[in-house]
C-alpha positions in Angstrom: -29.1 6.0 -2.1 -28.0 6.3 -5.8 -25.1 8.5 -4.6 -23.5 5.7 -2.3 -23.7 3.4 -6.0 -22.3 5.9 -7.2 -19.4 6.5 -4.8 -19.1 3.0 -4.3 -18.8 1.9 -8.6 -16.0 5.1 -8.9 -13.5 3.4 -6.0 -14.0 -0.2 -7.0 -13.1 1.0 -10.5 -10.0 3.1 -8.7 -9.4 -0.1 -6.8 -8.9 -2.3 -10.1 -6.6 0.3 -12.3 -4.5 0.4 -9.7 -4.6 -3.0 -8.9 -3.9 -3.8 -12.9 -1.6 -0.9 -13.2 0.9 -2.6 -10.1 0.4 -6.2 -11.8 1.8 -4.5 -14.8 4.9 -2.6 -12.9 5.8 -5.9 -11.4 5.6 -8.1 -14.0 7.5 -5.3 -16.4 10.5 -5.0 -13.5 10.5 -9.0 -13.3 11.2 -8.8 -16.8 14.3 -7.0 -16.9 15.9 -10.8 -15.4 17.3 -11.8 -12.2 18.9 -9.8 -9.4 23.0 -9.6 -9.7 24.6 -9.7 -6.8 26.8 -6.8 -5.7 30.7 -6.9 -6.5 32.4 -8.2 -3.6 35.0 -5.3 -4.1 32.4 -3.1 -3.2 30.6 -5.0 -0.2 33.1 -4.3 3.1 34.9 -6.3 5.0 35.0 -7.3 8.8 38.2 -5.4 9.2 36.2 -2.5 8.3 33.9 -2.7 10.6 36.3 -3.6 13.8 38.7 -0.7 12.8 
């Protein structure tokens, strides 16, 4: 039985470093500032896709 407390305390302490370590990923990549959209020179057009 201690074993399984064991086991069980090593993943729930997995669980929350990665939990806290993707919080931390996100919140540095929302930092960086909002999304630009792409050129429209480089998006194509409808005549490329019909041709």
């Amino acid at each position: 039985m201690e074993r399984k407390k064991i086991v069980a305390i090593i993943t729930g302490a997995i669980s929350l470093i990665l939990a806290i370590a993707y919080l931390f990923l996100v919140q540095l990549l929302d930092f960086r500032g909002p999304m630009q959209p792409a050129p429209l020179s480089q998006l194509p057009t409808v005549a490329e896709y019909i041709s």
